[in-house]
C-alpha positions in Angstrom: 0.0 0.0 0.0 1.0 3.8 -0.8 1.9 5.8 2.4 0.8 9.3 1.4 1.4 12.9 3.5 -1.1 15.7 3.1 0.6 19.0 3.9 -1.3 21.8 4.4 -0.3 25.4 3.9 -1.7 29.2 2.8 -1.4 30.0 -0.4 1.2 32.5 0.0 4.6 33.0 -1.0 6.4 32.9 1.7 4.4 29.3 2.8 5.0 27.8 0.0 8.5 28.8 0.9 8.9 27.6 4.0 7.7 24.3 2.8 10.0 23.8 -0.3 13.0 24.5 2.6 11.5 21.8 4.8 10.8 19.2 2.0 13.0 18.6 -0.8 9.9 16.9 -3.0 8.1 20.0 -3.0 10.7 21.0 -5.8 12.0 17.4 -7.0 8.9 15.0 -6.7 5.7 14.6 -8.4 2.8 15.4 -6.3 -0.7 15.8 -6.4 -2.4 19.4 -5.1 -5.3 21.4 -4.5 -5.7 25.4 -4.1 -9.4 26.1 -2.7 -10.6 29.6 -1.3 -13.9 31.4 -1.7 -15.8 31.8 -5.0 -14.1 34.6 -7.3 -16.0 34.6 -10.4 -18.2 37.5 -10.6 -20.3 35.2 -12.8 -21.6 33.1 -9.9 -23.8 34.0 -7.7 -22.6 35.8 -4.2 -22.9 34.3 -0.7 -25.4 36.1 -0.1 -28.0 35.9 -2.9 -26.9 32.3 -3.0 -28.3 32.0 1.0 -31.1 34.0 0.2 -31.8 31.3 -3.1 -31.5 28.3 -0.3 -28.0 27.5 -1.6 -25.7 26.3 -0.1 -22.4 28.6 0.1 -19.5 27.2 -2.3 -15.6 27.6 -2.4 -13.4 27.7 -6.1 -11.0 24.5 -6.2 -8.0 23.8 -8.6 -6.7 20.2 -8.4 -3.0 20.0 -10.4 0.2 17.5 -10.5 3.4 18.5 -10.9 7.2 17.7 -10.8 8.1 20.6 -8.9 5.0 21.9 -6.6 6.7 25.0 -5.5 7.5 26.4 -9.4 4.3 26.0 -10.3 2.8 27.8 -7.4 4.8 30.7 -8.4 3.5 30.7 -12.0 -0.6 30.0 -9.9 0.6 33.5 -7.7 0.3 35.4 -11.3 -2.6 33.6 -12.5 -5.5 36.3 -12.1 -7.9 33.4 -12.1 -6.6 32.4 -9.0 -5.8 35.3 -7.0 -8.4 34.8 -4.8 -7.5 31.3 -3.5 -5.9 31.2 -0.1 -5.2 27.4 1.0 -3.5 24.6 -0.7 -2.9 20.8 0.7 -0.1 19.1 -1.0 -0.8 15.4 -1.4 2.9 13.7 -1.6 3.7 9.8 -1.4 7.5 8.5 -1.7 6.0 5.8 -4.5 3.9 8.1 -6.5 5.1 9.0 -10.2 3.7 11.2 -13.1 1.0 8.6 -14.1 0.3 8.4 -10.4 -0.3 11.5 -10.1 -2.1 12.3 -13.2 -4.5 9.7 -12.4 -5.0 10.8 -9.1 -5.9 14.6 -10.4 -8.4 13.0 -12.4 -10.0 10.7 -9.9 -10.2 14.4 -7.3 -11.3 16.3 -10.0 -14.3 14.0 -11.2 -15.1 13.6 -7.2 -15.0 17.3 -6.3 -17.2 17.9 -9.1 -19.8 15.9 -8.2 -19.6 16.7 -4.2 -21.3 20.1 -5.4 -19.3 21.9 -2.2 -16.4 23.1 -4.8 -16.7 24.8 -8.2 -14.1 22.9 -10.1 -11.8 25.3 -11.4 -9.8 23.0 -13.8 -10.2 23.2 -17.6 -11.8 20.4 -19.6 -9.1 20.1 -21.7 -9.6 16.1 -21.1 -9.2 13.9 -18.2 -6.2 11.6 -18.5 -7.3 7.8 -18.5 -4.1 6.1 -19.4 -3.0 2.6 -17.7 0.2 2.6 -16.1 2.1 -0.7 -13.7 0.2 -1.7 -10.7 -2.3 0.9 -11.4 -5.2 -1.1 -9.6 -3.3 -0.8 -6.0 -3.1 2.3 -6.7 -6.4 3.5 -7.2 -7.1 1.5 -4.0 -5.0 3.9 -1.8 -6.8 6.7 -4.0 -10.2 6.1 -1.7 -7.7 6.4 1.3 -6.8 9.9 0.3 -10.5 10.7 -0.3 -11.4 10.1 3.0 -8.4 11.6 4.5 -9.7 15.1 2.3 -13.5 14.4 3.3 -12.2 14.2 7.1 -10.2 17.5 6.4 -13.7 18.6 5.2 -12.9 18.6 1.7 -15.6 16.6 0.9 -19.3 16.5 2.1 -20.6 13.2 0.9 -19.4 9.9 0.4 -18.3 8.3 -2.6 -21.5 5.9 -3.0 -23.3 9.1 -3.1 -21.1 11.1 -5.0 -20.9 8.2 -7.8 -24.7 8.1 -7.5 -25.4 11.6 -7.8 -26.5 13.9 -10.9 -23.7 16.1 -10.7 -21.1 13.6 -11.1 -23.6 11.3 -13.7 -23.6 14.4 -15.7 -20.3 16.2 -14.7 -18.1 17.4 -17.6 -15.3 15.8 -16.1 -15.4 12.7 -17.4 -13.1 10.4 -19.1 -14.1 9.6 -22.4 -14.4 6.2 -23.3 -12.6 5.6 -27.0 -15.7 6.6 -29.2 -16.5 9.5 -27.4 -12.9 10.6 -27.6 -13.4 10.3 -31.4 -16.7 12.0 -31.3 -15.3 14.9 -29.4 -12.7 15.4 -31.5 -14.5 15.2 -34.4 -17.1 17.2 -33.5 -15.0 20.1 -32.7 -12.9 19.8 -35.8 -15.4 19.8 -38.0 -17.1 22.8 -36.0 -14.1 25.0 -36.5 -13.6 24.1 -40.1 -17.0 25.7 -41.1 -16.4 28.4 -38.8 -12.7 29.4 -40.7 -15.2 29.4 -43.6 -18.1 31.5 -42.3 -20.1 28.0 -43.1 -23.2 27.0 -41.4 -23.3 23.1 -40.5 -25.4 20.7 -38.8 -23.4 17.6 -36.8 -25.2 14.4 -35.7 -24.0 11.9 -32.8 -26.1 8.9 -32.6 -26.0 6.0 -30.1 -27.9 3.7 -28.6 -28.7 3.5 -25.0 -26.5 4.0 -22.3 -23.6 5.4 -24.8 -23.2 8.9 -23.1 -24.9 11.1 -25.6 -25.5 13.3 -22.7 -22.0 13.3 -21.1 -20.7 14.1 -25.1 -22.9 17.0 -25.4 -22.1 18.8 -21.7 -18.2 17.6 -22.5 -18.2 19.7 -25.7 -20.3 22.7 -24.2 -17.7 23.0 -21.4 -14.7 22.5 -23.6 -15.9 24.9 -26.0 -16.6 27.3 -22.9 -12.6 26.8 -21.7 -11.5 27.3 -25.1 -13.4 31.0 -25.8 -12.1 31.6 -21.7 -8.6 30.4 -22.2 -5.6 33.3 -21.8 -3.5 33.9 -24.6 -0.6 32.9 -22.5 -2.3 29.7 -20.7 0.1 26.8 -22.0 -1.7 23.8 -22.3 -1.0 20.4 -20.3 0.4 18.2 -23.4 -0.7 15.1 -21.4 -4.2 16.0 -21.8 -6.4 14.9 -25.1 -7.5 17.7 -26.4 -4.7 20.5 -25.8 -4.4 21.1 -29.5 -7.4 22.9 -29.7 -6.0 25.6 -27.4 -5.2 27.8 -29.8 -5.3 31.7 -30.6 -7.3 31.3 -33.7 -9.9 29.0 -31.9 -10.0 31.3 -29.2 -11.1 34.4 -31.7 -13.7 32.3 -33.7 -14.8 31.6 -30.5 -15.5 35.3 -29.2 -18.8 36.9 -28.6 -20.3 33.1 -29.8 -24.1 32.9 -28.1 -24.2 29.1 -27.1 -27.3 26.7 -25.7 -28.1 23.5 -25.4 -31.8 22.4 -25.9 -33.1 19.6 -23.9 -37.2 18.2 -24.3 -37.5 16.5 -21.1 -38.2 18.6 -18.0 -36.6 16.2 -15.2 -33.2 15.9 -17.3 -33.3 19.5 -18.2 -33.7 20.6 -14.4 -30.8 18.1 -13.7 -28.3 19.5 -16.3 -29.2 23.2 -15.1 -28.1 21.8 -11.8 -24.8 20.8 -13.0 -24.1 24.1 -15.2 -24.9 26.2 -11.8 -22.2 25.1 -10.2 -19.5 24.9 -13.7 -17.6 27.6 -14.4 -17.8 28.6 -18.1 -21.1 27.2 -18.1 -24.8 28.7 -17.0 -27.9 27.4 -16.1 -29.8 30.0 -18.7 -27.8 28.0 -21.5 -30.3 25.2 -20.7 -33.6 26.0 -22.7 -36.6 24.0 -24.1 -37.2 24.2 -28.2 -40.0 26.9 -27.4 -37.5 28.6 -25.6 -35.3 29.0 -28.9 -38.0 29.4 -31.1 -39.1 32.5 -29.1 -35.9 33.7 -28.6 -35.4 37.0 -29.7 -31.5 36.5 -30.7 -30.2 34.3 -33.3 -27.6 31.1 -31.4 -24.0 30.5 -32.9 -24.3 26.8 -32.0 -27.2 25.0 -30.4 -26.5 21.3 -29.1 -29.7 19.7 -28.7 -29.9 16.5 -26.6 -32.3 13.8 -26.8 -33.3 15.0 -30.6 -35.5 12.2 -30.8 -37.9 13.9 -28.1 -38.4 17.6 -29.8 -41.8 17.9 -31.6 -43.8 18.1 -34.6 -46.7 19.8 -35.3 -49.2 18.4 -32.8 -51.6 18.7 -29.7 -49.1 20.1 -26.9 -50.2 19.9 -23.4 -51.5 23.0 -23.5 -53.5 25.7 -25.2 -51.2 28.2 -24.9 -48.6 26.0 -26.2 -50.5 24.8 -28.6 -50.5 29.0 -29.9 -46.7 29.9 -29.1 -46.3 26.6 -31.7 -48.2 28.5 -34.6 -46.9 31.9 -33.7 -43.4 30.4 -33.5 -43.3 28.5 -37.2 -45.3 32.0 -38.3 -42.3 34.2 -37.2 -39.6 32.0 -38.6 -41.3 30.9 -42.1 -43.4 33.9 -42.9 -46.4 31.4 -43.0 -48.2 28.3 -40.1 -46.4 25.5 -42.5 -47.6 22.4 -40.6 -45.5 20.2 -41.7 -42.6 21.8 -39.8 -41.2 20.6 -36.6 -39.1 21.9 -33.7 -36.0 20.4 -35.8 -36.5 23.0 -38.3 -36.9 25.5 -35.5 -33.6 25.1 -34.3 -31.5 24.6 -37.5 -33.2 28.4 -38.5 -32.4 29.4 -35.1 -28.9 28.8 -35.2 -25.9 28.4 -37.6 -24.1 25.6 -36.0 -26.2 22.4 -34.6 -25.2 19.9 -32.8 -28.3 17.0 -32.4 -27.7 13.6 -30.3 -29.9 11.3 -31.2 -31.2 7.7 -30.8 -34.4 7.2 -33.1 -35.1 4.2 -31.2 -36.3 6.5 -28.2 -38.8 8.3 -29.6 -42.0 7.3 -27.4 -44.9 9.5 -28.2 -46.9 10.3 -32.0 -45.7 13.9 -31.2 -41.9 13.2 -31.6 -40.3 14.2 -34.2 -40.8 11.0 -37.3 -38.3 8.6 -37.7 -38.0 9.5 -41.3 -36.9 13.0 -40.7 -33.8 12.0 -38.0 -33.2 9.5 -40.9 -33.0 12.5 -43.2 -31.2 14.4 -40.7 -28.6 11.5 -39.9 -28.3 11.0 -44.0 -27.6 14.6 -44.3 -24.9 14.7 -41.5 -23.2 11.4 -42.7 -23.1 13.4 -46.4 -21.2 16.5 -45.1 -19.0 14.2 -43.0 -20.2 15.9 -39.8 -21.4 12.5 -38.4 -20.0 10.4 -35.4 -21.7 7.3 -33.8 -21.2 5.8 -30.2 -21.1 2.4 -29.7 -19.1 1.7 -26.3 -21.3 0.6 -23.7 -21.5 3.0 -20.3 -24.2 2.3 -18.4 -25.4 -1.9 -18.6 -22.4 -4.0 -17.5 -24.1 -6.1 -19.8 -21.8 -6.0 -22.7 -22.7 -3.9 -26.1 -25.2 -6.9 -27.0 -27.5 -5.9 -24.9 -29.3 -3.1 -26.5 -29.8 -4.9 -29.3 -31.2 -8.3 -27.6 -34.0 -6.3 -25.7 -34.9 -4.6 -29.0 -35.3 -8.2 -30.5 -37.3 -10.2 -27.5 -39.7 -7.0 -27.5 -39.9 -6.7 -31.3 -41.0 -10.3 -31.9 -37.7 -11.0 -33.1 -37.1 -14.3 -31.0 -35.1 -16.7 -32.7 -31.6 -15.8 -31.7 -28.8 -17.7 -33.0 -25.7 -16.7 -30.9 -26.6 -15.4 -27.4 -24.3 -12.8 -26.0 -22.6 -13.2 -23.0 -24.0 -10.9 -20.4 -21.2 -11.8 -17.6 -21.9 -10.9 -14.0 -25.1 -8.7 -15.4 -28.0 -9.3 -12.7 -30.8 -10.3 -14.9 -34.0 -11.7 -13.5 -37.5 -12.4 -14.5 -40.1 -12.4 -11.9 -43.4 -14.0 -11.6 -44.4 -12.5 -8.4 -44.1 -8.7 -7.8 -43.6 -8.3 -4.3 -40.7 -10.6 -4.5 -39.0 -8.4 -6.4 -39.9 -4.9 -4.9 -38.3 -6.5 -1.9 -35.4 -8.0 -3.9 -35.3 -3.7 -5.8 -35.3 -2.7 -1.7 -32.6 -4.5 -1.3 -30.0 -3.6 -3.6 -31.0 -0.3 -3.0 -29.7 -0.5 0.4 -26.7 -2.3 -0.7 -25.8 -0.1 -3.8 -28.6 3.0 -3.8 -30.3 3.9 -7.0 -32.3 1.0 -7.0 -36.1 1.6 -8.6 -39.2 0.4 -9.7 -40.1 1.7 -13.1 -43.3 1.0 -15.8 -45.1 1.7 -18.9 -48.4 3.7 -18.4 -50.3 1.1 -18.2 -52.1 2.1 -15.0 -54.0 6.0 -14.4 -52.5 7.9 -12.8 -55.4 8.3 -9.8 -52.7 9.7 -6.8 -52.4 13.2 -9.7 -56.0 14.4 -7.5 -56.6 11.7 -4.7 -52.8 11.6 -2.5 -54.6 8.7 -0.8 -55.1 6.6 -3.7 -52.8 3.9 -5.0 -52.6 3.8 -8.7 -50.5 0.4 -9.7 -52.5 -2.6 -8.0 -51.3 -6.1 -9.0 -52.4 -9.1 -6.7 -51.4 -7.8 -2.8 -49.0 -4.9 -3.8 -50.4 -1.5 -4.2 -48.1 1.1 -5.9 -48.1 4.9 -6.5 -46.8 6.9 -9.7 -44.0 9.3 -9.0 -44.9 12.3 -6.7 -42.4 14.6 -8.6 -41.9 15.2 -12.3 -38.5 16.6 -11.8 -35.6 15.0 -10.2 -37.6 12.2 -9.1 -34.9 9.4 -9.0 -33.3 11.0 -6.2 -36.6 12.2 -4.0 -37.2 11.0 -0.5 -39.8 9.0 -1.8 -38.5 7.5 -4.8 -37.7 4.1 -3.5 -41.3 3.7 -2.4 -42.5 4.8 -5.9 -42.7 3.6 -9.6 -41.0 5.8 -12.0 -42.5 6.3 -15.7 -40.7 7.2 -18.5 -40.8 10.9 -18.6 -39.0 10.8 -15.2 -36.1 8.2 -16.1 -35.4 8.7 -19.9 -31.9 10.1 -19.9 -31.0 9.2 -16.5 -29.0 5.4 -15.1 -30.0 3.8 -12.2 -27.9 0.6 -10.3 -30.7 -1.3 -10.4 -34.5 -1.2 -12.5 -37.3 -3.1 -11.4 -39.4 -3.2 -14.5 -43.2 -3.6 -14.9 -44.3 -4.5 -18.1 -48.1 -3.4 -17.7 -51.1 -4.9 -19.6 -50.4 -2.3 -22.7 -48.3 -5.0 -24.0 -49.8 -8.5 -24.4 -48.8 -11.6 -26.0 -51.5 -13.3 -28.9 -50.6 -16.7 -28.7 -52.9 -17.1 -32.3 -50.7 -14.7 -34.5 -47.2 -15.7 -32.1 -46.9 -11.6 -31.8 -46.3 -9.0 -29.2 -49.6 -6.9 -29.4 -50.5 -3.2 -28.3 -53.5 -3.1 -25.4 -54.9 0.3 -26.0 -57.8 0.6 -23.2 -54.7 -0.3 -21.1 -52.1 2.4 -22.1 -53.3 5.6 -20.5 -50.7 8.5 -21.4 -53.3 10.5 -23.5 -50.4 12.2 -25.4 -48.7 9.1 -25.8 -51.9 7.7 -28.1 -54.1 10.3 -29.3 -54.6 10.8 -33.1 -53.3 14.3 -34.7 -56.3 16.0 -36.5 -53.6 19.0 -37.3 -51.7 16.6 -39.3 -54.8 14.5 -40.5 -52.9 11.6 -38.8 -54.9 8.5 -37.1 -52.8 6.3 -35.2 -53.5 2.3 -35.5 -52.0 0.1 -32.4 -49.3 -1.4 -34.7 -48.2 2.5 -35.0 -48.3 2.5 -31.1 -47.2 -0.7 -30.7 -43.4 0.7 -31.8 -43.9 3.7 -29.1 -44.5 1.5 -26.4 -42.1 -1.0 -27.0 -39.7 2.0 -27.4 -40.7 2.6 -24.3 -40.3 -0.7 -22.5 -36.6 -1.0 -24.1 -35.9 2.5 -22.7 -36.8 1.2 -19.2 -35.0 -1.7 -19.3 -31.8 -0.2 -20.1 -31.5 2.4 -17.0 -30.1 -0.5 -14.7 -25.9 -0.4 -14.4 -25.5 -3.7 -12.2 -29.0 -5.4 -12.9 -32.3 -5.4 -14.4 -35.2 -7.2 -12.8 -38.9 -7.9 -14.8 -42.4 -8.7 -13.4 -44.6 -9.1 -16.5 -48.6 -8.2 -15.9 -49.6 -10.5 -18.8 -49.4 -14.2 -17.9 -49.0 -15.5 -21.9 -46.5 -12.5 -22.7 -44.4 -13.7 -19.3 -44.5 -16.9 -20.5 -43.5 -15.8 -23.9 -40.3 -14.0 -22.5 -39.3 -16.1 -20.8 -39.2 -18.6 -23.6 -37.7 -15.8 -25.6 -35.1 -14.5 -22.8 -34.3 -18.4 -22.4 -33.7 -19.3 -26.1 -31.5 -15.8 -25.7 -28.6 -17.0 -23.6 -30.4 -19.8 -20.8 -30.8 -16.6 -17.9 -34.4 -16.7 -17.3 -36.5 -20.3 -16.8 -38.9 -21.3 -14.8 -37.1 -23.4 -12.2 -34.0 -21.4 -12.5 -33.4 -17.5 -11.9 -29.9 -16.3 -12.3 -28.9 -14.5 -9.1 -25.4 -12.9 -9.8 -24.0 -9.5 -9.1 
């Protein structure tokens, strides 16, 4: 094991000083450090009005590695940006060396970020991921130094429920896996390459579930942020992935650029807000919905839109007013009420540069934008080579088949040739539903972020009775969610079933899925079949008379089942399934069995 120091000093001169003359690897030895103090930025909000908001106060943090700790400081004492700080804690071990250490900057950075005490002060120029020798023990000893920083008050919360949090889930500081290294870079070529030319440009990144569309799209918005902030003398780290783009020229494209980043559902878009509060270089007013834009009075540089597949066409919104700021919108923009354009067309008139992350298999209501036009859209991007795809699974420790095989048991696709190998993935199929809300409250304790999740196959009663239950099956009565936003983490979450307006977008350890009476199994045709008097999301099936479009339940058949494959990919460690309909459970199992042997009857597959 490592035997690490943590020295503590001012950040002052003659400190830093004192301690090179007492230790000689202050100036010959690499080290880890961290300079904190109060928040400087005079774009964050004060003390004060952050009390006054019922926030709680923050401090700026800089986390760095270097060979020679007391040089640098000298070159952080002329650094404007970091005037203000006053302590720093020098973390030192006799075995550490510069991959050490550079790992260990990234491991404090992506944990101080998603503590939410600290602003992180650090670029994103890219978090170093790189394997080194016995790099396993090290990262060991690396919890060791957490909890000797938490203990020193660095750190409010634990690592379970920093790891489990939003802000780190959707923290910019994240290392990339390979793809998304390529789609970053990629992305950001091509961006500057029509902005040398004065060209407009629309970019597409596509992936299934679980491939970090979201961490891509807040990675680029704070990269792009550090690169427009960045000094003209700030040198860039060279071990760091995407230093090259540091550069004069980028930085002047880059001036005066109005920047947003759209985002359909409400829960997700609260939760990103959230995250840009508390990132320097980014803002929570950057965070809009497509009505937003559309009624924007200013024209947008670059608009990142996440979740593409959820913006809207022409259809009943949830409300009237809505249903107005929609005509008046497509009015202002295209000189007439054209119908037949959608909140896609909104935003590429809106803005010169777009950047849409998409998974078509997502969309889950009639109102989404078609399939056809993010088709069109995807063909368009591939065209102009401004296209990247993800393919590197994230979130199910399931393997990359995964996806694919839920897609094909729920799209009456059974007949599987080669199963894939799911490893230690905690798959189960249930046949009684309070064995495995138990078996959801259990993991929950063990791991946290363990849920019960369904289709709207049940009303939604508790919305105007509070004392009403609205999922009954056999003995266990059930209650919707009791918030629309940031649900996953409420107090009452684990005692509540999530739908999927409150999980799309978000990972959870473990999903307890209920695959309601909407979706049925007719043993006569050997198809998965759509229950309509038991699916009762009104926007989710009602017909568009402004489009002249009737929906059959084959149509909704694809939304639902959308819907279902959405759920059951939110769970990291383990996915667990209670069917409602006795021949479709039957079928599934059949299906899941002929899939890879996890699920029969007389044997459930309890590994994790």
């Amino acid at each position: 094991m490592t035997n690490f120091e943590i020295t503590s000093l001012d950040f002052t001169s003659t400190e830093v000083k004192l301690g090179a003359a007492g230790d000689r690897r202050f100036s010959d030895w690499p080290v880890v450090y961290l300079l904190d103090g109060p928040v400087g930025s005079s774009k964050v909000p004060s003390a004060s009005r952050r009390k006054r908001a019922g926030e709680a106060a923050e401090r700026d943090v800089y986390v760095g590695e270097s060979l020679n700790v007391a040089a640098r400081m000298r070159q952080h004492f002329e650094s404007a940006a970091k005037e203000h700080l006053t302590g720093l804690r020098v973390i030192v071990d006799e075995t550490f060396n510069k991959s050490v250490c550079l790992d260990l900057e990234s491991f404090l950075i992506r944990m101080l970020a998603g503590d939410g005490a600290y602003q992180v002060l650090n670029r994103n120029d890219g978090i170093v991921d790189a394997n080194y020798f016995d790099r396993d023990r090290y990262r060991e000893s690396f919890e060791d130094v957490f909890d000797r920083l938490r203990a020193d008050g660095v750190f409010t919360r634990s690592l379970p429920e920093i790891e489990n949090s939003d802000l780190f889930k959707l923290s910019p500081f994240k290392a990339l896996t390979p793809d998304q290294t390529i789609a970053v870079e990629g992305v950001l070529e091509g961006l500057f390459e029509d902005l040398n030319r004065s060209q407009r440009s629309t970019t597409v990144v596509q992936g299934d579930p679980g491939t970090g569309k979201t961490v891509v799209a807040i990675y680029l918005l704070k990269l792009i942020a550090d690169i427009r902030g960045s000094a003209a003398l700030d040198e860039p780290d060279d071990d760091t992935l995407f230093s090259s783009f540091f550069t004069e020229r980028h930085r002047e494209l880059l001036q005066g650029f109005k920047i947003g980043i759209v985002v359909p559902q409400q829960s997700l878009r609260a939760s990103i807000k959230q995250v840009f509060r508390k990132t320097p270089g980014l803002h929570p007013d950057m965070v809009m919905t497509a009505f937003d834009v559309g009624a924007s009075d200013e024209e947008f540089d670059l608009l990142v839109v996440d979740e593409a597949h959820r913006l809207n066409r022409r259809a009943n919104q949830p409300s009237a007013a809505q249903n107005k700021q929609f005509r008046e919108i497509t009015t202002n923009l295209f000189g007439a009420d054209d119908k037949s354009k959608t909140q896609l067309d909104w935003i590429i008139a809106k803005s010169a540069h777009q950047i849409f992350l998409l998974d078509a298999g997502q969309s889950v209501r009639p109102a989404d934008v078609p399939a056809e036009h993010l088709h069109q859209l995807v063909a368009r991007a591939q065209s102009a080579d401004r296209y990247a795809g993800l393919a590197s699974q994230m979130r199910v420790r399931a393997g990359s088949g995964y996806v694919d095989y839920v897609r094909n048991i729920l799209g009456n696709q059974v007949e599987i040739e080669l199963a894939p190998d799911f490893g230690e993935y905690d798959l189960r199929l249930f046949d009684d539903l309070a064995e495995m809300r138990e078996e959801i409250r259990k993991r929950d304790a063990e791991f946290g972020l363990a849920r019960m999740v369904a289709g709207y196959a049940w009303e939604w009663k508790t919305k105007n009775d509070k004392d009403a239950y609205d999922i009954v099956i056999d003995d266990v009565s059930m209650r919707w969610n009791g918030t629309q936003t940031d649900w996953i983490a409420s107090p009452k979450a684990l005692e509540e079933v999530g739908s999927i307006h409150t999980v799309q977008g978000y990972d959870l350890n473990y999903a307890g899925v209920i695959i309601g009476p909407d979706l049925r199994y007719d043993a006569e045709t050997n198809r998965i079949v759509f229950h309509r008097e038991s699916y009762f999301d009104k926007k989710g099936k009602e017909n568009n008379p402004a489009l002249g479009l009737t929906y059959s339940d084959d149509d909704l058949l694809r939304y639902v089942t959308n819907i279902y494959t959405v759920l059951l990919t939110r769970g990291i460690r383990g996915t667990y399934v209670y069917v409602s309909d006795p021949p479709l459970r039957t079928h599934l199992r059949r299906a899941m069995s002929s899939g890879g042997g996890l699920l029969r009857p007389d044997e459930i597959r309890k590994t994790r």
